[in-house]
N, C-alpha and C positions, 0 to 999 in steps of 0.2 A: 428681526425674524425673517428667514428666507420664506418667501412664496416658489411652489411649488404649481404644475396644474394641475387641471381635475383630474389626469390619469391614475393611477395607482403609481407611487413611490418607490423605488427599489432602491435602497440606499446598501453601498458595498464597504466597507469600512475597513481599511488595513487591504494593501496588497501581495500578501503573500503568497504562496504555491496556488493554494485554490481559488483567489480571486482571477491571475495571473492567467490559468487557463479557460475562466469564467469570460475573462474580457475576448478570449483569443476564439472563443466557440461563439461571441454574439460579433465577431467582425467578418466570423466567417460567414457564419449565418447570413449578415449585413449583402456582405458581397453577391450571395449566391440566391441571396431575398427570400431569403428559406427561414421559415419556424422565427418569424418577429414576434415580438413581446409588445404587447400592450401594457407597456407603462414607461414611465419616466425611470433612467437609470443613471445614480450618481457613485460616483466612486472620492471618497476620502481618504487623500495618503500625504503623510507629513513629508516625502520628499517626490518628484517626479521618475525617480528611476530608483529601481531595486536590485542589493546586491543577491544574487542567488548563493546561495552558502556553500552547495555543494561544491562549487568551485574557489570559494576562499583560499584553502591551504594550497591551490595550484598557483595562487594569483601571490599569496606569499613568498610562496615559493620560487615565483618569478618565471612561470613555466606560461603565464597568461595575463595581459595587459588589462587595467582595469575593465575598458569598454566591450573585454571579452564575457567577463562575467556580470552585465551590468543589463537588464531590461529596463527597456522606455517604458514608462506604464503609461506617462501624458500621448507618447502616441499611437500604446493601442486603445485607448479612451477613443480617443478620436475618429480610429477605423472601426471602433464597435458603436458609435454613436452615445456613448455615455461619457456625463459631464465630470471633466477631473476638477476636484477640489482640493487645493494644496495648505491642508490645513490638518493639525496636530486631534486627534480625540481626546476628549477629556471629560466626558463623562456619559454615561445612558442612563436614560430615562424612560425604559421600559412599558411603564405607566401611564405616560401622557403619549407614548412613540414620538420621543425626542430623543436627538443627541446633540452633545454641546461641543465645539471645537475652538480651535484658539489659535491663529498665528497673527494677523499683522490686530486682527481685533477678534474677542471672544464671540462664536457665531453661534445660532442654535438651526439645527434643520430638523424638519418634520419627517417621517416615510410613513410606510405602509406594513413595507417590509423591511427588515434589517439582515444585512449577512455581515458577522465579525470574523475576520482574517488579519489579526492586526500581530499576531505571533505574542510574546512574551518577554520579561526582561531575564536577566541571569540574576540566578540566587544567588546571594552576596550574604545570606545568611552565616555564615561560619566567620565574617570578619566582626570583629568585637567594632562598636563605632566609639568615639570620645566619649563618650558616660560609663565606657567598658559594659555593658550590653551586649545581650547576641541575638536581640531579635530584633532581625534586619527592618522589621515592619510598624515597631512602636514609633513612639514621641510624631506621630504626622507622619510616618512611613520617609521616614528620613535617610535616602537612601543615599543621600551625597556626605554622609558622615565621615568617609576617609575619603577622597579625589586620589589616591596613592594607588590603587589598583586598577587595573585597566579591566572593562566588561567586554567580553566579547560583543554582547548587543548592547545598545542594537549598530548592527553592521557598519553603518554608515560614520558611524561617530569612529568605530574602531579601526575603516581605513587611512582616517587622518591619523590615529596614533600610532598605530604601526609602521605609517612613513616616517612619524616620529621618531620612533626607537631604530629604524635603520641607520637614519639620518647622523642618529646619536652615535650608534653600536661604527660609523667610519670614523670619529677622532677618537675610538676607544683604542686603548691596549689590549684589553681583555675586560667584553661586554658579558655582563653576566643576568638571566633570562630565566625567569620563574615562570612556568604556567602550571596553573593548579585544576585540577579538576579529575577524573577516574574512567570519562565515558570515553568515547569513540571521537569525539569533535575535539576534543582534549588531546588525544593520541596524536590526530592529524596536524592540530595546531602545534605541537609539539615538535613533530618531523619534519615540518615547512621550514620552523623557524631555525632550527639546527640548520638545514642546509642555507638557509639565505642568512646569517646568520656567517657560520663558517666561509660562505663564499666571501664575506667581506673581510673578515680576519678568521686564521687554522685555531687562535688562541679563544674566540669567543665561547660560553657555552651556556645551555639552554637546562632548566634540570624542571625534570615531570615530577611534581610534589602529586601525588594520586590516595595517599589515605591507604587501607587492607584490604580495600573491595577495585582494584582494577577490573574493568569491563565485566562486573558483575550481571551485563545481560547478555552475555556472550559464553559458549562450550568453550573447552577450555582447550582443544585444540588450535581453535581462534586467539585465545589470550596467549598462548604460546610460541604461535608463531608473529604475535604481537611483539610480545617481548623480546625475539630474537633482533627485531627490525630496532629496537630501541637502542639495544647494545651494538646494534650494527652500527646507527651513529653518533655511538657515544655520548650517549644523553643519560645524565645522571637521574637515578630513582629515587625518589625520597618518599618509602613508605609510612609516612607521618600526615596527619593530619594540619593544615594551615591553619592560624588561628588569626594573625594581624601582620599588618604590613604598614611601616611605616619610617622615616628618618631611614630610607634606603634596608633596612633590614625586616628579612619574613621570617616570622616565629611559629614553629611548626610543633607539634609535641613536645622534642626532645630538643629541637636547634634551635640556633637563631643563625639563618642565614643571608649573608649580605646580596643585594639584588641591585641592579639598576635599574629593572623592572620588574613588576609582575603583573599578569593578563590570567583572567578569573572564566573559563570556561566550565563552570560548576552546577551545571543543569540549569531550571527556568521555573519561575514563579511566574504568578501572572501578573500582566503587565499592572502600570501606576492607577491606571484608569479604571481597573474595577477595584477601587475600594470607593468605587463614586457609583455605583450603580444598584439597582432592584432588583436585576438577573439574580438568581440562586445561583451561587458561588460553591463549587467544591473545591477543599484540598487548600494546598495555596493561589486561591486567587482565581481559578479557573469557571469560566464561564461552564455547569452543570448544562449537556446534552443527552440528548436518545439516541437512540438507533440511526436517527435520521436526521444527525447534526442538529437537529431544532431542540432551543431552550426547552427545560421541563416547568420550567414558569411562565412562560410568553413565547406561545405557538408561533406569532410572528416574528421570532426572532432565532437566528442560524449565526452559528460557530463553527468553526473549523482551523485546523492545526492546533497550533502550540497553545492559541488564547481560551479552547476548549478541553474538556473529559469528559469522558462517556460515563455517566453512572451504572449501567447495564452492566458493563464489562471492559477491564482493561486492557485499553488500547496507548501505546508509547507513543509518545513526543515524537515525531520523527517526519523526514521530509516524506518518505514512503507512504504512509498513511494523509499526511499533507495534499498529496496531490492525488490519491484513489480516493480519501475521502473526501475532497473536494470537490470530483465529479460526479459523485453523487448528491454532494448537496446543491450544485447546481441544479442538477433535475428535480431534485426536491423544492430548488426556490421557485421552479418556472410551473413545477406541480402546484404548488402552492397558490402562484399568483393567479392559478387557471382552477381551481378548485379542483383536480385530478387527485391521483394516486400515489403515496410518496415510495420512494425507497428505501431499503434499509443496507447500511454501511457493514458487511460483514469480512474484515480483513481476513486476508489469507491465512491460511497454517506457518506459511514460510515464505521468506521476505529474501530477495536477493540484497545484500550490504556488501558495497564495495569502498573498504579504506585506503586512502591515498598514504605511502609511506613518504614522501616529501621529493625525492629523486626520481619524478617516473616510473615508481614501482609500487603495486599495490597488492591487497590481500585482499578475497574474496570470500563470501559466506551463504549456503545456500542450506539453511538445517542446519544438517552435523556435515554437511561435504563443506571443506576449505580448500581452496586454491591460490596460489600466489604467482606473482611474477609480473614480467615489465609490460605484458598483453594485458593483463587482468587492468594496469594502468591505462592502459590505450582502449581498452572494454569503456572503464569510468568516463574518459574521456570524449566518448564515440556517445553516450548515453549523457553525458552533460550537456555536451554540443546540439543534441537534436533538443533537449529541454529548451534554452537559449535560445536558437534560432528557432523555433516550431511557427511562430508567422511569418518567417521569412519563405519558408518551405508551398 
């Protein structure tokens, strides 16, 4: 059992978008000796540095070196005066305000408070596993039933596979490249790997299996000129649904097509972790929030991003929301620990989305206004970078 002090507890759990600027507003604070926190503040994250996503498909793409897209989280811990703990979550305990973690040995910490920012895993629901099953979450939530497909997340595991499949795709003739999924992260994964991909052999090629509903949350002026950008690099469509992947062949509706790989960007369930906890769970798997990111079961406990949903009203998975509604629920943790006033998280009408098409060139979405071109790319870029560097600044 870890001992904690008499202060009150802050425990931050998962470093995602919202913890990320959570740590960089108490180092600033720190520095400037302004609006300090009376309590203990611990941060729990299974690796020391985090990849930011937005910049993946750039870093596939080869337009950006790992350490470009990569935040130290152990050392802004350190300039916000909060203890990093390098340890995996594995369960909450609501009830008693416990959580249990596990790496070199199974640990339990107490708080006061909870904030989860731990993201989500990718739905791999649609892959049958060996008992031929489709629900990715029975028999013990058995989610390594096929190792044949690659998951996008979580990040970290899927930049050693991707070096993998480059690695591969130079003694190939012709490397042949499945990724399946219908959404936006899907699209850009997609057009990274075409072009890095191509740059190593003109013969490789990459095919977007997407299902009838491509970017079903997008006008269709948007999808349209989606689509142009797809054919632009010869990347094959397969509007079929995925079913299994296995002994190098993907079974899709109608085909079966041969693959050397495939990589699963197929939306997000919540993470392993909450089928072990007391939180009130919506949907698949999602930590149930308010208005004001805080549990609707247990006031002391706050969710944000991907590992959370608002019961109030639909709000998307998305980094956008990630990071506005992350700053809120900081003011709401610190409301909280001070018995004030909370806020309430109400997203915008309309969300700037900027997709990368894999070459430096991207498309842009503001409503129904679309824009494109190799600015719109260097827009993204200009707005990732300050993300990235923002303590450095």
């Amino acid at each position: 059992m870890t001992k904690f002090s008499s202060k009150k507890t802050l425990l931050l759990a998962g470093a995602g978008h919202a913890h990320i600027g959570m740590l960089r507003r108490l180092g600033t604070a720190r520095l400037k000796d302004t609006d300090t926190i009376d309590a203990d503040i611990h941060l729990i994250s299974e690796q020391p540095q985090t990849i930011y996503s937005g910049m993946l498909p750039g870093w596939m793409a080869g337009h950006y070196q790992l350490h470009d897209i990569s935040i130290d989280i152990k050392s802004l811990c350190v300039r916000a005066g909060v203890r990093f703990i390098q340890q995996s979550l594995v369960k909450v305990n609501a009830a008693s305000n416990k959580v249990v973690t596990t790496g070199d040995e199974q640990t339990d910490f107490d708080y006061d408070v909870l904030s989860l920012n731990t993201g989500a895993d990718t739905d791999m629901r649609w892959l049958r596993d060996h008992k031929g099953q489709n629900d990715y979450r029975s028999d013990n939530d058995d989610r390594d039933a096929n190792t044949d497909v690659i998951a996008i997340r979580p990040l970290s595991t899927f930049i050693t596979q991707w070096q993998r499949i480059l690695k591969d795709a130079q003694s190939s003739e012709k490397y042949q490249l499945a990724i399946i999924g219908a959404g936006a992260a899907a699209i850009e994964l997609v057009m990274a790997a075409q072009v890095a991909l191509r740059n190593i052999n003109r013969n490789h090629q990459v095919t977007l299996v997407c299902g009838e509903n491509l970017l079903s949350g997008f006008n269709s002026g948007f999808r349209q000129r989606v689509i142009k950008q797809l054919h632009r690099h010869d990347i094959t469509i397969v509007r079929e649904r995925a079913s299994d992947y296995r002994d190098g062949k993907l079974s899709t509706t109608y085909k079966s097509l041969p693959m050397n790989a495939v990589i699963a960007a197929t939306g997000v369930i919540g993470s392993a972790w909450t089928a072990s906890t007391d939180l009130e769970i919506e949907g698949d798997g999602f930590i149930a929030v308010n208005d004001k990111q805080q549990s609707v079961s247990y006031p002391n406990v706050f969710a944000v991003g991907d590992v959370a949903t608002r019961v109030d009203k639909y709000v998307a998975h998305s980094g956008v929301h990630s990071v506005h509604g992350g700053a809120v629920e900081a003011d709401n943790l610190l409301a909280y620990l001070g018995d004030n006033v909370m806020k309430s998280y109400q997203p915008k009408s309309r969300t700037l989305y900027l997709l990368s098409c894999g070459d430096k060139y991207a498309i842009g979405s503001w409503g129904n206004v679309n824009l494109q071109g190799r600015w719109v790319w260097h827009l993204k870029k200009y707005i990732d970078k300050q993300f990235i560097e923002a303590d450095k600044n």
